[in-house]
C-alpha positions as CSV (number, residue, x, y, z in Angstrom):
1,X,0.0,0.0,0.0
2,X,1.4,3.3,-1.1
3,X,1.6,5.8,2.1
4,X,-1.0,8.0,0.3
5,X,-3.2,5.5,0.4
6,X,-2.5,4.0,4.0
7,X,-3.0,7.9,5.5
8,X,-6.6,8.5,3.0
9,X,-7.4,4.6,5.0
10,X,-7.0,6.3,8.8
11,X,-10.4,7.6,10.2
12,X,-10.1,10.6,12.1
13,X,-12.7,11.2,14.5
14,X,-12.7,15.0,16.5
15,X,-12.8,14.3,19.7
16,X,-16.2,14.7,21.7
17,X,-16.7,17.9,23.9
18,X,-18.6,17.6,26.7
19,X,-21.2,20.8,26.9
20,X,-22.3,22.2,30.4
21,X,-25.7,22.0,30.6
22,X,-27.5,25.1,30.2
23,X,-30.7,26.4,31.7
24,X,-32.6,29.6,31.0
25,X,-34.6,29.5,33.6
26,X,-35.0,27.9,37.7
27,X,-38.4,25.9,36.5
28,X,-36.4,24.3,33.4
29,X,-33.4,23.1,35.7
30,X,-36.2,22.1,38.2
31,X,-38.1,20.2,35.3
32,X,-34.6,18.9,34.2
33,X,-34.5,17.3,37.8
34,X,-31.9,19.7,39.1
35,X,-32.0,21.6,42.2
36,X,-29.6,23.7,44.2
37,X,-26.7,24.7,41.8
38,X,-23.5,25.3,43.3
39,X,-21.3,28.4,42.2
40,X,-18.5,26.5,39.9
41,X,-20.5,23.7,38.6
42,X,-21.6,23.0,35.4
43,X,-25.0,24.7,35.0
44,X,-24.3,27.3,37.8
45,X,-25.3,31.2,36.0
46,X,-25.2,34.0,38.3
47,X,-28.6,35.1,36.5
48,X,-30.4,32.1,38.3
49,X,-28.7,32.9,42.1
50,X,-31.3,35.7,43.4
51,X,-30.2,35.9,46.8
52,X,-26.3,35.8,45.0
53,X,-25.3,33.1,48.0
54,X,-23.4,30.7,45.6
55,X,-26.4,28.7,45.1
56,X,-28.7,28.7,42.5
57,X,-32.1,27.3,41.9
58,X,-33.0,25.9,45.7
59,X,-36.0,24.4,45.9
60,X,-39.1,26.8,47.9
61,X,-39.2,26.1,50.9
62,X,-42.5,27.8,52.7
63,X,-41.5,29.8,56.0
């Protein structure tokens, strides 16, 4: 086999990227079955921490 052929023969695949999840909203991480995003995890937006404590989306608790 002539090396132009045997390097045409090799498959190259791109390697897979893993994508953080991404939520728009507290009710679709919620629906997603996610609750209580920590600051630094995959997921985590400041635009879904209100109170801006480091953790997003906690579930409601009633006082």
């Amino acid at each position: 086999m002539l090396k132009s052929q045997w390097v045409g023969a090799l498959k190259v695949s791109s390697p897979r990227v893993a994508h953080a999840p991404y939520y728009p909203t507290c009710s679709s991480a919620h629906a997603a079955g996610v609750y209580s995003l920590r600051a630094g995890e995959p997921g985590y937006r400041e635009a879904l921490d209100r109170d801006r404590d480091g953790l997003a989306c906690e579930p409601y608790t009633p006082r």
